[in-house]
C-alpha positions as CSV (number, residue, x, y, z in Angstrom):
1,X,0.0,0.0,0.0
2,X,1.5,3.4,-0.9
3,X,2.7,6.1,1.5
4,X,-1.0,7.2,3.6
5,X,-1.2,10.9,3.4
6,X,-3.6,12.9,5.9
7,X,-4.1,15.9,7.9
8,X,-0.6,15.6,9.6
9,X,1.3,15.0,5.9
10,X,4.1,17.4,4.8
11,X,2.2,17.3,1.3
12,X,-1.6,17.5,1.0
13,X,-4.2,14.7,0.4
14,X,-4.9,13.6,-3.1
15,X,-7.5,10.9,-1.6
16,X,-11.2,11.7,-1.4
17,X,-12.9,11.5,1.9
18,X,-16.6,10.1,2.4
19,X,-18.9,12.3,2.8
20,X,-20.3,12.5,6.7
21,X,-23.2,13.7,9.1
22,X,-23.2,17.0,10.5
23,X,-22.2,15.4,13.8
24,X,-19.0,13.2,12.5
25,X,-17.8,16.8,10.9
26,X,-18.1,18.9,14.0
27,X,-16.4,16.2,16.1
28,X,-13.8,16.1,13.1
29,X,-13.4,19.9,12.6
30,X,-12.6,19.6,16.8
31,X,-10.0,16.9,16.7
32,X,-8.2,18.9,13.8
33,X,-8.4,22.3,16.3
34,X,-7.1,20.8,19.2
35,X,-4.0,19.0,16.6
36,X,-3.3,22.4,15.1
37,X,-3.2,24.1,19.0
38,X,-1.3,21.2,20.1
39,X,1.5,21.4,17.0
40,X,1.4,25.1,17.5
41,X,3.1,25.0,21.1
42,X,5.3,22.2,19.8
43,X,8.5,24.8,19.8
44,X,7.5,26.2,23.4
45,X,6.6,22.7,25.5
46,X,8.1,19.7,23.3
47,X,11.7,19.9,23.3
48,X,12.1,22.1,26.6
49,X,13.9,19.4,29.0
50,X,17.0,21.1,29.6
51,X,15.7,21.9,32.7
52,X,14.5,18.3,33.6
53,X,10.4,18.1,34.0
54,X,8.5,17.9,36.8
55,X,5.1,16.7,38.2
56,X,3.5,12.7,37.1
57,X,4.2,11.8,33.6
58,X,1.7,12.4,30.5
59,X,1.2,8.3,29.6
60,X,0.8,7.6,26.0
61,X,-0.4,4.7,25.1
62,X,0.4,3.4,22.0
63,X,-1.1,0.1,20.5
64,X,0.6,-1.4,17.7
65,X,0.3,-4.4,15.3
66,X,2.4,-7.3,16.8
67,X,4.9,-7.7,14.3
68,X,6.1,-3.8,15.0
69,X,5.8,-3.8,18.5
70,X,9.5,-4.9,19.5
71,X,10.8,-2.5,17.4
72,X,8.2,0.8,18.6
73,X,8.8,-0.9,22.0
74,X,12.5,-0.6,21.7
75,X,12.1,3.1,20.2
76,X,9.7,3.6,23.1
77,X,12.7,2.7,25.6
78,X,15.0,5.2,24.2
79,X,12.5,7.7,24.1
80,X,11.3,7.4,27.9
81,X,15.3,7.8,28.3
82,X,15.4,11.5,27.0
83,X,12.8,12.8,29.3
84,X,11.0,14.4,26.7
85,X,8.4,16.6,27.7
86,X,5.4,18.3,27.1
87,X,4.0,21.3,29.1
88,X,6.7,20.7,31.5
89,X,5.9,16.9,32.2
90,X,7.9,13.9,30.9
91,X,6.4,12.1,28.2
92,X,5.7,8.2,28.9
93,X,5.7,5.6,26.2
94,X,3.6,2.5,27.0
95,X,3.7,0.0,23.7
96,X,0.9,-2.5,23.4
97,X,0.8,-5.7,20.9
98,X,-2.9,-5.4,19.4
99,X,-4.5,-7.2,16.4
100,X,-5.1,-4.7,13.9
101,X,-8.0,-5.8,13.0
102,X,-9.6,-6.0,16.5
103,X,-8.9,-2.5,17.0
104,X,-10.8,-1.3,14.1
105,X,-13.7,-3.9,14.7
106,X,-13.5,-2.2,18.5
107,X,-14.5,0.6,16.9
108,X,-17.0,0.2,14.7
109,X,-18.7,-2.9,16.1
110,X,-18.3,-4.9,12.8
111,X,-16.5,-8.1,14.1
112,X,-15.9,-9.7,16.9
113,X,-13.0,-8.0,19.0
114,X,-11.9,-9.3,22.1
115,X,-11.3,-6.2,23.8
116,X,-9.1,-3.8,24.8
117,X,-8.7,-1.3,22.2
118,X,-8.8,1.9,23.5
119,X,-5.3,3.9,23.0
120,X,-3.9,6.9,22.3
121,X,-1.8,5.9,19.3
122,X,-2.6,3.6,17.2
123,X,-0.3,1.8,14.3
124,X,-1.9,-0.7,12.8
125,X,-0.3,-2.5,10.4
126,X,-2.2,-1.2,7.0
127,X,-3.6,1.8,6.6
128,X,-6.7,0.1,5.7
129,X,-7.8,-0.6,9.1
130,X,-8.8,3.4,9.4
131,X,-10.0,3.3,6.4
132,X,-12.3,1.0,7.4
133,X,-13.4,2.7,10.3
134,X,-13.1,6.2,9.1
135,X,-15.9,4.6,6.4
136,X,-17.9,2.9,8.8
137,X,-18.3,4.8,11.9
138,X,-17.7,8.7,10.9
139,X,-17.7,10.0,14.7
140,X,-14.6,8.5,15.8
141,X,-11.6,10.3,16.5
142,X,-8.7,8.7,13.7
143,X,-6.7,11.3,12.8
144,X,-4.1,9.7,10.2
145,X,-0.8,11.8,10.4
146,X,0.5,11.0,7.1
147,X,3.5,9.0,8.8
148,X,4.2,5.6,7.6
149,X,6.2,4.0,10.7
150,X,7.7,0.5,8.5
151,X,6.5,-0.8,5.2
152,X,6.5,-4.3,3.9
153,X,5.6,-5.1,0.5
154,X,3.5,-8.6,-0.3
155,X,5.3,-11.6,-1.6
156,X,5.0,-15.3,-2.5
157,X,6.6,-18.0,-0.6
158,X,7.3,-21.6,-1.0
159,X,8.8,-24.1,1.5
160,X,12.5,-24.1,0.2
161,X,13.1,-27.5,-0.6
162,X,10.3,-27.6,-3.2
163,X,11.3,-24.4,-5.1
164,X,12.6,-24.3,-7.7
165,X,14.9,-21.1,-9.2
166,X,13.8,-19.9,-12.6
167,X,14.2,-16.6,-14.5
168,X,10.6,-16.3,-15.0
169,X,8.7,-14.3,-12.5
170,X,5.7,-15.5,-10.6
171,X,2.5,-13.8,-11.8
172,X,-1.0,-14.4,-9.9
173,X,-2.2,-17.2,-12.5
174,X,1.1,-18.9,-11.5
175,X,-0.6,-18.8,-7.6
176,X,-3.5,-19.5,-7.3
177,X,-5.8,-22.6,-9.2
178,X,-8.9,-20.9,-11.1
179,X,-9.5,-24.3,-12.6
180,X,-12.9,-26.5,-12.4
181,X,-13.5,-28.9,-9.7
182,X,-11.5,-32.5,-9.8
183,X,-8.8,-30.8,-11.8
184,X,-5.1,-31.2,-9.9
185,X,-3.6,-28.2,-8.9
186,X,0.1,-27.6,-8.7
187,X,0.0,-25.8,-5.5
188,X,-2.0,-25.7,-2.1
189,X,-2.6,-22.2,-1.4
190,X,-2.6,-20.9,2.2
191,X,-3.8,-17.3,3.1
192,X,-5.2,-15.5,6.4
193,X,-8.6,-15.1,6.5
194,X,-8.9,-11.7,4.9
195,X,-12.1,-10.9,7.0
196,X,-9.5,-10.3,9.6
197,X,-6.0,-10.1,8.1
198,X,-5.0,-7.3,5.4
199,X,-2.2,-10.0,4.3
200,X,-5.4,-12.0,3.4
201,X,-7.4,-9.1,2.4
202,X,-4.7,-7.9,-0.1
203,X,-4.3,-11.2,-1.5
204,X,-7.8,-11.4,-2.7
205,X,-7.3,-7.4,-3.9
206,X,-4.3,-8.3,-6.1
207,X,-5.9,-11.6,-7.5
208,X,-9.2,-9.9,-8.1
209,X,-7.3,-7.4,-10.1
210,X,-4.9,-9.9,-11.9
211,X,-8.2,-12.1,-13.1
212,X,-10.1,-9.3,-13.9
213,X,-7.5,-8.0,-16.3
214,X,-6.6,-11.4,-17.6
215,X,-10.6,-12.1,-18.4
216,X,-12.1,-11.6,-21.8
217,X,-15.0,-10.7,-20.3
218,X,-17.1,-10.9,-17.2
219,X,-18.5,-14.5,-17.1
220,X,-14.9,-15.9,-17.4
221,X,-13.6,-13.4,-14.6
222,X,-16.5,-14.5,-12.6
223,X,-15.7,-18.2,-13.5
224,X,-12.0,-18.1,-12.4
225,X,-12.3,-16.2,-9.5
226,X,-14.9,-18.5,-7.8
227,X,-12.3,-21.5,-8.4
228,X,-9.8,-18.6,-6.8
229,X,-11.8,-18.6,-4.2
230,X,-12.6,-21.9,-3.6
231,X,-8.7,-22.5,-3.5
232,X,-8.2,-20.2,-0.6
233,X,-11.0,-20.8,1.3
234,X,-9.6,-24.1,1.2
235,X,-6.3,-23.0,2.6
236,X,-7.5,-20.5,5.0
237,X,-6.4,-20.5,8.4
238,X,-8.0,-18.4,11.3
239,X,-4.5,-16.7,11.8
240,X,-1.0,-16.3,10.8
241,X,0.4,-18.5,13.4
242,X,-1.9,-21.4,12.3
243,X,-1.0,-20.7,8.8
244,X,2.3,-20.6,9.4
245,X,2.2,-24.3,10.8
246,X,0.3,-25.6,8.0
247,X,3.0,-24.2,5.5
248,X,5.5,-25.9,7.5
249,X,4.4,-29.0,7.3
250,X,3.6,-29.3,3.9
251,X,4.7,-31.9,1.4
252,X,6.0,-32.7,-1.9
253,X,2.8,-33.6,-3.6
254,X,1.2,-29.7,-3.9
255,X,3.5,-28.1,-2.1
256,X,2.2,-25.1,0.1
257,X,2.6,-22.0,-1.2
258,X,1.7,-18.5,1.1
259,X,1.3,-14.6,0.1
260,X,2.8,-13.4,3.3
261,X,4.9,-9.7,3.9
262,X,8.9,-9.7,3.5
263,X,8.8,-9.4,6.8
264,X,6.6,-11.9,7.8
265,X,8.7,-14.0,5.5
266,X,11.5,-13.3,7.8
267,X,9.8,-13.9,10.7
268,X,8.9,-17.8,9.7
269,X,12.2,-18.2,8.4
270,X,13.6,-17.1,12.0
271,X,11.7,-19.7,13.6
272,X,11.5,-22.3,11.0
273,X,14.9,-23.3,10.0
274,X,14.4,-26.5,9.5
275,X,11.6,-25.7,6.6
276,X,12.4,-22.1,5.5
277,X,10.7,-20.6,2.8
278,X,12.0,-19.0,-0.5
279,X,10.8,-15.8,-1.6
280,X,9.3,-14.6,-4.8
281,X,8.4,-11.4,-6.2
282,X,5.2,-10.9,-8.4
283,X,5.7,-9.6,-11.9
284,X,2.5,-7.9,-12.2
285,X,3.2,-5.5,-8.7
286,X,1.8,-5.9,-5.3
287,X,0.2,-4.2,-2.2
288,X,2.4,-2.5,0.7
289,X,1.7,-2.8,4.6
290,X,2.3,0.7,5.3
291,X,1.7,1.0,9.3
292,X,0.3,4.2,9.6
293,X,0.5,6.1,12.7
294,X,-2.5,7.2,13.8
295,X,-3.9,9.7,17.0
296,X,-6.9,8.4,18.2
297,X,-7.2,11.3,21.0
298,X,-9.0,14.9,20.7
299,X,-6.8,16.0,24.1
300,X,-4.9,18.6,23.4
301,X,-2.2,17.6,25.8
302,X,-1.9,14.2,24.9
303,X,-2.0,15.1,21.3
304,X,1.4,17.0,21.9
305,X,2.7,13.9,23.6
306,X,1.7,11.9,20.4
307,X,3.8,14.2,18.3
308,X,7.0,13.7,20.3
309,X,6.4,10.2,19.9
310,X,6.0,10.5,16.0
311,X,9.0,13.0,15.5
312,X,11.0,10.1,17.7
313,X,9.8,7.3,15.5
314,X,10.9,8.5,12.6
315,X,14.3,9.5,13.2
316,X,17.4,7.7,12.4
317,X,18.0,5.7,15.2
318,X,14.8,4.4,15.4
319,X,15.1,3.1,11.5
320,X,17.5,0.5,12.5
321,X,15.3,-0.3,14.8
322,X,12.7,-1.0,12.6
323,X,15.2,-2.8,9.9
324,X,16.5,-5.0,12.7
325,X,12.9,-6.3,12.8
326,X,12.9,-7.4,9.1
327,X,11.1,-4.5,7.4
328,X,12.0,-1.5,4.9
329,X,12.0,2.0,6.2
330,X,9.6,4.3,5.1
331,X,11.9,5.0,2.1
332,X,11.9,1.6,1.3
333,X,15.4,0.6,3.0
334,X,16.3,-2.5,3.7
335,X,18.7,-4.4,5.7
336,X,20.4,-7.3,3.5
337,X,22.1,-9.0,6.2
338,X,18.5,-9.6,7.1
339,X,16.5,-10.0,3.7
340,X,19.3,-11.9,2.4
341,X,19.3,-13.1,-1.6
342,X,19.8,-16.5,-0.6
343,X,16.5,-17.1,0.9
344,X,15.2,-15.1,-2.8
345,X,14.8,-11.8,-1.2
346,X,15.7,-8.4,-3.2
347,X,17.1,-4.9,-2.0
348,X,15.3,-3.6,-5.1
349,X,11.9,-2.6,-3.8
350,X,9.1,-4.2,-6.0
351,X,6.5,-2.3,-8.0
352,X,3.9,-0.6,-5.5
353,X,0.2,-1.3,-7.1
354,X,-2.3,1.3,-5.6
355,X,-4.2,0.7,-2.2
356,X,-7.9,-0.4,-2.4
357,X,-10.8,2.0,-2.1
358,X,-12.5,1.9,1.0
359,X,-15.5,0.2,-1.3
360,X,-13.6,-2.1,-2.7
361,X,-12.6,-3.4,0.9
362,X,-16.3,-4.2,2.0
363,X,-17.6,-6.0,-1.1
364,X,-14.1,-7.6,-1.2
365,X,-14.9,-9.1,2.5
366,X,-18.5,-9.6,1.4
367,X,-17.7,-11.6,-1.5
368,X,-15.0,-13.5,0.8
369,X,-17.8,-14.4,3.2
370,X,-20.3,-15.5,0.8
371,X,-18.3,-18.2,-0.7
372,X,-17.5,-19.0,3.2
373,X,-21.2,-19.7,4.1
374,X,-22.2,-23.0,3.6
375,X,-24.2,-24.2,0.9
376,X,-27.6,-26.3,1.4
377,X,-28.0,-27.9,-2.0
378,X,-30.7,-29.9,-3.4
379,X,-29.0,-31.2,-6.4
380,X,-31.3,-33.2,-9.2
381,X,-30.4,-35.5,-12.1
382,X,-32.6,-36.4,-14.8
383,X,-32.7,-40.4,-15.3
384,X,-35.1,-40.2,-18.7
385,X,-34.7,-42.5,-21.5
386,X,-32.1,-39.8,-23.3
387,X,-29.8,-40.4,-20.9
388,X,-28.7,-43.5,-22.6
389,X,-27.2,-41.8,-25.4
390,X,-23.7,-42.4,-25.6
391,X,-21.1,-39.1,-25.6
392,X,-19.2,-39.2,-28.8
393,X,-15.8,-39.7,-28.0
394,X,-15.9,-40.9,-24.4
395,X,-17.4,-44.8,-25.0
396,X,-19.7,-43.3,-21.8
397,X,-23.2,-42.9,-21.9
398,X,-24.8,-39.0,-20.7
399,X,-25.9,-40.8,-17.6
400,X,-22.0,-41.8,-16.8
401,X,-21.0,-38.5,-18.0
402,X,-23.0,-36.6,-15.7
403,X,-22.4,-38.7,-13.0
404,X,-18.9,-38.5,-13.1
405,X,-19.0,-34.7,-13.3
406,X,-21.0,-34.0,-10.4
407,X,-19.1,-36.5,-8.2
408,X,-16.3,-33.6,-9.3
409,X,-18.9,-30.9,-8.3
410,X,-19.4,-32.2,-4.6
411,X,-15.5,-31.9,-4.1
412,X,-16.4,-27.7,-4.3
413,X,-18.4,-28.2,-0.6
414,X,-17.2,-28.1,2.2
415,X,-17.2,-30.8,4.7
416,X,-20.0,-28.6,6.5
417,X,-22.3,-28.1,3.4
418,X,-25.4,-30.0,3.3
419,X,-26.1,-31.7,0.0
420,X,-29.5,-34.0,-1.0
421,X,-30.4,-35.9,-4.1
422,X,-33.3,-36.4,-6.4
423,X,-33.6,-38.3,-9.7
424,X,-36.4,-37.5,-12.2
425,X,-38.1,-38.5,-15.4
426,X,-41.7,-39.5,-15.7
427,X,-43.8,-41.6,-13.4
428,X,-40.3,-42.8,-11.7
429,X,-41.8,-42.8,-7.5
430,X,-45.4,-44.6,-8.7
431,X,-47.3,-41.2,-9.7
432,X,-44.4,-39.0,-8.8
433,X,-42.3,-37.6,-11.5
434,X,-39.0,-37.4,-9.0
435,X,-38.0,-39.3,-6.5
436,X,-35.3,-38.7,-3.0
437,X,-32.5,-41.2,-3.7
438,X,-30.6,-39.2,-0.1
439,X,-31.9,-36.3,2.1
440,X,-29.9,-33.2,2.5
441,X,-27.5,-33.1,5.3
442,X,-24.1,-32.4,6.0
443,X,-21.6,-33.9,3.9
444,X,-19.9,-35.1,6.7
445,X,-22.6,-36.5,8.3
446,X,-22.5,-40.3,8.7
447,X,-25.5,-42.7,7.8
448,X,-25.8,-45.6,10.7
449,X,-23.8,-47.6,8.8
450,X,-20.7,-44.4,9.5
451,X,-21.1,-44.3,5.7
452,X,-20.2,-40.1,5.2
453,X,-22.8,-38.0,3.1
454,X,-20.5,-37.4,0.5
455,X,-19.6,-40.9,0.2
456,X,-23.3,-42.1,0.4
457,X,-23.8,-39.3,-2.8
458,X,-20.8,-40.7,-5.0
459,X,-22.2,-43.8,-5.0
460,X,-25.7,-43.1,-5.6
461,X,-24.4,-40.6,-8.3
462,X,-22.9,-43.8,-9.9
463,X,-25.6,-46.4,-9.6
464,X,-28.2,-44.1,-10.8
465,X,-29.9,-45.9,-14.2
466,X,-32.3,-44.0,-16.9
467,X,-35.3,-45.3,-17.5
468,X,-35.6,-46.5,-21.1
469,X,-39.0,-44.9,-21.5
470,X,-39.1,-42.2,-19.1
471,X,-39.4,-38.6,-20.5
472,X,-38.6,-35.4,-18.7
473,X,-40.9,-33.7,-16.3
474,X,-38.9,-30.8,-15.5
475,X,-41.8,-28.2,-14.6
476,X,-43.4,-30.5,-12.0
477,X,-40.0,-31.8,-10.7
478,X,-39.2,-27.9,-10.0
479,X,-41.9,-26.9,-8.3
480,X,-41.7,-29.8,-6.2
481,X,-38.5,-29.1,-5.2
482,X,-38.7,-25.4,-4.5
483,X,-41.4,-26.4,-2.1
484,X,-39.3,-28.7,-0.4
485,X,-36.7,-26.3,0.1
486,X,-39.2,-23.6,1.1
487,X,-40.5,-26.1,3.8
488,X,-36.6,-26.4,5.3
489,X,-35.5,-23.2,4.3
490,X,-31.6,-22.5,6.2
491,X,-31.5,-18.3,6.6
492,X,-27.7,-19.2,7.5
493,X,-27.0,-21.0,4.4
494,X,-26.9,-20.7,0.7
495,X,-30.3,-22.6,-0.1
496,X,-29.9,-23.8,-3.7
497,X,-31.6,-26.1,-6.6
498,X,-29.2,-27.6,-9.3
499,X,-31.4,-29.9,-12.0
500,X,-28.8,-31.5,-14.0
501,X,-31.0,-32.4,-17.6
502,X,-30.5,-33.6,-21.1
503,X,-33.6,-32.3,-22.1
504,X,-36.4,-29.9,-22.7
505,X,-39.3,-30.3,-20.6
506,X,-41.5,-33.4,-22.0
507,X,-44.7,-34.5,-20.4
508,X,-47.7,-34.5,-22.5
509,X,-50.7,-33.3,-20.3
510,X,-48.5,-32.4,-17.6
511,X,-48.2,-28.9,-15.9
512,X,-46.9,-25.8,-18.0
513,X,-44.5,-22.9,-17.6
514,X,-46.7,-20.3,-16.7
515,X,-48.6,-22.8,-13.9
516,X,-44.7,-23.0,-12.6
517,X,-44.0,-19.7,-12.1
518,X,-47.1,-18.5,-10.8
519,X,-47.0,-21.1,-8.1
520,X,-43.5,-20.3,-7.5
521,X,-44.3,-16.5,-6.8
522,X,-46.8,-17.2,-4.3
523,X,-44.5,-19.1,-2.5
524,X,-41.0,-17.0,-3.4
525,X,-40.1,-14.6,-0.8
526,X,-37.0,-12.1,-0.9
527,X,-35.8,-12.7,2.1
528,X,-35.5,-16.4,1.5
529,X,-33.9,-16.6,-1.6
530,X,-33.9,-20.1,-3.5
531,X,-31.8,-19.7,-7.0
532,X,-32.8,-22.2,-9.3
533,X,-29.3,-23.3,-11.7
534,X,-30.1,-25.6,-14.6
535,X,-27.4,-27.0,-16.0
536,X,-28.8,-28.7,-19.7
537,X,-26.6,-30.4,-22.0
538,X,-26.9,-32.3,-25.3
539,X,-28.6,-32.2,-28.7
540,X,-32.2,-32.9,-27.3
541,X,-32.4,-29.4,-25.4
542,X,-33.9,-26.9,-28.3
543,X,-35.5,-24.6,-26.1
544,X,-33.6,-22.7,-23.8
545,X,-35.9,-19.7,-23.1
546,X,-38.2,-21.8,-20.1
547,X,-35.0,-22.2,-18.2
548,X,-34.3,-19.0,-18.3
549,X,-37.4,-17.4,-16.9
550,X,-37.5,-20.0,-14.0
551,X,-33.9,-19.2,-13.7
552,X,-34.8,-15.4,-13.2
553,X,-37.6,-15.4,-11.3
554,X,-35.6,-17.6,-8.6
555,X,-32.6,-15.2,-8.9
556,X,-30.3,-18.7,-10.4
557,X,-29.1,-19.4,-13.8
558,X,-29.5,-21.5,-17.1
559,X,-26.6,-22.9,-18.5
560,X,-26.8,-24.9,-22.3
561,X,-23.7,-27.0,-23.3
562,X,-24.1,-29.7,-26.4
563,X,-21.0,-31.1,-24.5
564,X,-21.9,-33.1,-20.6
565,X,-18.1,-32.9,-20.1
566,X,-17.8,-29.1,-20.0
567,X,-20.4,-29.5,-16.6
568,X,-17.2,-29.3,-14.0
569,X,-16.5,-26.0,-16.1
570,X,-20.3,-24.6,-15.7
571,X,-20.2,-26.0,-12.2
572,X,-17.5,-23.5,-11.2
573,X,-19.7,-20.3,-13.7
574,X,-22.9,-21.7,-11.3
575,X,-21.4,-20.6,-8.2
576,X,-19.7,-17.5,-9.3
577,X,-23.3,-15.8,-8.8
578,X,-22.3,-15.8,-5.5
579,X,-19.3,-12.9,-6.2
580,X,-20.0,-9.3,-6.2
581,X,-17.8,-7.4,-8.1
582,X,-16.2,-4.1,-6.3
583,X,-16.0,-2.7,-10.0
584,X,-19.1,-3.0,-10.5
């Protein structure tokens, strides 16, 4: 993230603010008064300690990302030493260790903290964290100072003994998979859940970025960053130390491979020895942690405390402070002797790609959570006569095909996700066009055989047989469906219907479209959403307009392939409706 400029920078803001209430300006317009008072008397009441000070001490307390805090906490140390002070009392420096992101959710109540977040300095460890809250809660006092304490850009790492040295440099399609389900991947990609790390959270900002330059359009960028995101949420870890032990104990088949800072790469390697990572620079750029310094105090007193502290901390001796930690100064210095070339790391600093708008960040996270919800899917598959036809080229038949593929498709669940299964065609249950073949639950939940869910589906997937001279009731098969799901509607879960058909709908005196869709819109309600995704493939399917409307007024989607093979590709397009796009 580039250098953060604000109402304390030596040059003037070039980034827009939002817009806020009456009351978040006034308490703003204060906080900048009592700043510009406090700076004012800097000359008379900072530096006057040639005559000692007198009286208790003005306690600052600073909270800092972990990572930083030895090094403020050593700059603190000398600073306490030099009796600084501040209408005549001596400054004191208290540093704190605090999880950026708890701060800012302390603030604005948008996460779960675990307390202790008040300070009078804060430096988290991107600026944005204050972003965030400055966006989110406009009445709080974060005045950003326009000092960047360390900065650290974003790199890739691998466990050393599986990396290999080339001259080609890593791009993000080099990273992460954005391939369909069943397909191997090279790599097992590990990230910080970006809901609570900006390592995470500027991971998914440069691969958003990467894809959605490297897409023709938006259906393929859609596409490949659900697989994206399937990759990482499958990697994820709760937080960088649990992260850090699944790296190190990865292995040669997909080796792990992490987006972690320079100095975080340090870090591991200092307590990893044994598997040390090698480090990698992306061609394409990458993000900065910038650790702002940031006065969270409208005291006027205190404020001229904070001041000291930041005219300390960014002095000379309190750079090698900071470089003895592993990071680059805010001019990008950098101590080799630390970031040496053997373990792949470069004195060069690497291309700076501009911070994310404060937008960007939300829908980011909300796109990030809504692939982490569990699904609750009610997946179909027609078993009509059709599907008998053999595939050219594969020696299967359509029924083989598609059983195949969605065996693929469960391996995009998590073990958490509940999953059920129906087949249809006509009269296949005695007067019932569709019939349950296993109930949606968890796909880890065992039968009372200990039989898992998932395995139970694989199997059924495979045994299931068309009928020779069943046709295709789709209408009455969907409305039967949606009722079901209506009936055991999850609000915390993804309620879906996949069909899986070969065919238009085909039941001579059976119900029609519009008898569909008005039934459905009694029983449709927008705050239980139930997309409908049809997935038809082959020759037999002429008509792909009905699918369509049932796809939209059920907020799903209708996909058409001649080709059953191409349904792991159109799985992966199925559940990217679930993005939002922070373009957009």
């Amino acid at each position: 993230m580039g250098r953060h400029r604000g109402r304390y920078a030596e040059e003037p803001s070039g980034r827009s603010r939002r817009r806020r209430g009456r009351g978040g300006a006034f308490a703003a317009l204060a906080a900048a008064l009592v700043i510009v008072v406090g700076l004012a008397g800097v000359g008379v009441y900072m530096f006057g300690n040639s005559d000692g000070c007198g009286g208790s001490d003005i306690q600052l307390d600073v909270a800092v990302s972990p990572e930083l805090a030895p090094a403020v906490d050593a700059v603190a140390r000398d600073f306490n030493l030099t009796e600084t002070a501040v209408d005549g009392r001596c400054v004191h420096v208290e540093v704190r260790q605090v999880d950026s992101a708890n701060v800012a959710f302390g603030i604005t109540g948008a996460g779960a903290t675990m307390g202790d977040t008040d300070s009078d300095v804060w430096i988290p460890d991107s600026s944005v964290w204050p972003r965030l809250v400055q966006s989110q809660s406009g009445d709080a006092v974060i005045t950003d100072t326009g000092t960047s304490v360390a900065r650290t850009p974003l790199v890739v790492t691998e466990l050393a003994a599986y990396a290999a040295e080339g001259d080609e440099p890593t791009t993000w399609m080099d990273v992460v998979p954005t391939t369909a389900p069943g397909e191997q991947a090279e790599h097992t990609v590990r990230v910080v859940d970006p809901a609570r790390s900006s390592t995470g959270l500027g991971t998914l900002y440069l691969l958003h970025g990467a894809l959605k330059e490297a897409s023709p359009d938006n259906d393929t960028f859609n596409a490949t960053m659900t697989a994206a995101l399937q990759a990482l949420h499958r990697g994820a870890s709760a937080d960088e130390e649990a992260a850090f032990l699944a790296l190190s104990g990865g292995g040669e088949e997909a080796p792990p491979i992490m987006v972690m800072s320079e100095q975080a790469a340090w870090r591991y390697n200092t307590a990893h020895g044994d598997t040390s990572v090698r480090v990698d620079y992306l061609e394409d750029g990458t993000y900065y942690l910038d650790y702002p310094y940031i006065v969270r105090t409208e005291d006027g007193e205190i404020t001229r405390a904070a001041e000291a502290f930041r005219t300390a901390i960014r002095s000379d001796e309190a750079r090698e402070h900071i470089l003895a930690e592993g990071f680059r100064g805010p001019d990008d210095e950098v101590d080799t002797s630390l970031l040496a070339a053997e373990h792949g790391f470069q004195e060069t600093a690497p291309e700076e790609l501009p911070a994310p708008s404060e937008g960007s960040i939300t829908d980011l996270t909300l796109t990030w959570n809504q692939m982490k919800m569990d699904s609750r899917v009610l997946a179909i598959v027609d078993v009509s006569g059709s599907m008998l036809a053999e595939v050219p080229g594969t020696g299967m038949t359509r029924m083989q095909v598609t059983g195949a593929a969605a065996t693929q498709g469960l391996e995009m669940f998590s073990p958490s996700s509940e999953l059920g299964l129906w087949k249809f065609s006509t009269d296949v249950n005695n007067n019932l066009h569709y019939q349950e073949v296993a109930p949606v639950r968890e796909l880890q939940a065992a039968a009372d055989d200990g039989t898992e869910q998932r395995e139970i589906l694989a199997g059924s997937l495979a045994a299931l047989q068309p009928l020779p001279q069943g046709d295709t009731a789709l209408y009455e098969t969907y409305l039967a469906a949606y009722q079901e799901m209506s009936r055991t509607y999850r609000p915390d879960r993804n309620n879906v219907i996949l069909m899986l058909t070969d065919g238009d709908n085909d039941n001579p005196g059976g119900m029609e479209l519009d008898e569909l869709l008005s039934q459905i819109d009694a029983i449709a309600s927008p705050a239980r959403p139930i997309p409908i995704i049809t997935i038809a493939f082959g020759p037999d399917v002429q008509n792909l307009e009905p699918l369509q409307q049932i796809a939209a007024a059920t907020g799903g989607a209708a996909y058409m392939t001649e080709d059953p093979t191409e349904i792991g590709d159109i799985f992966i397009r199925a559940f990217s409706l679930r993005i939002s796009d922070p373009e957009e």
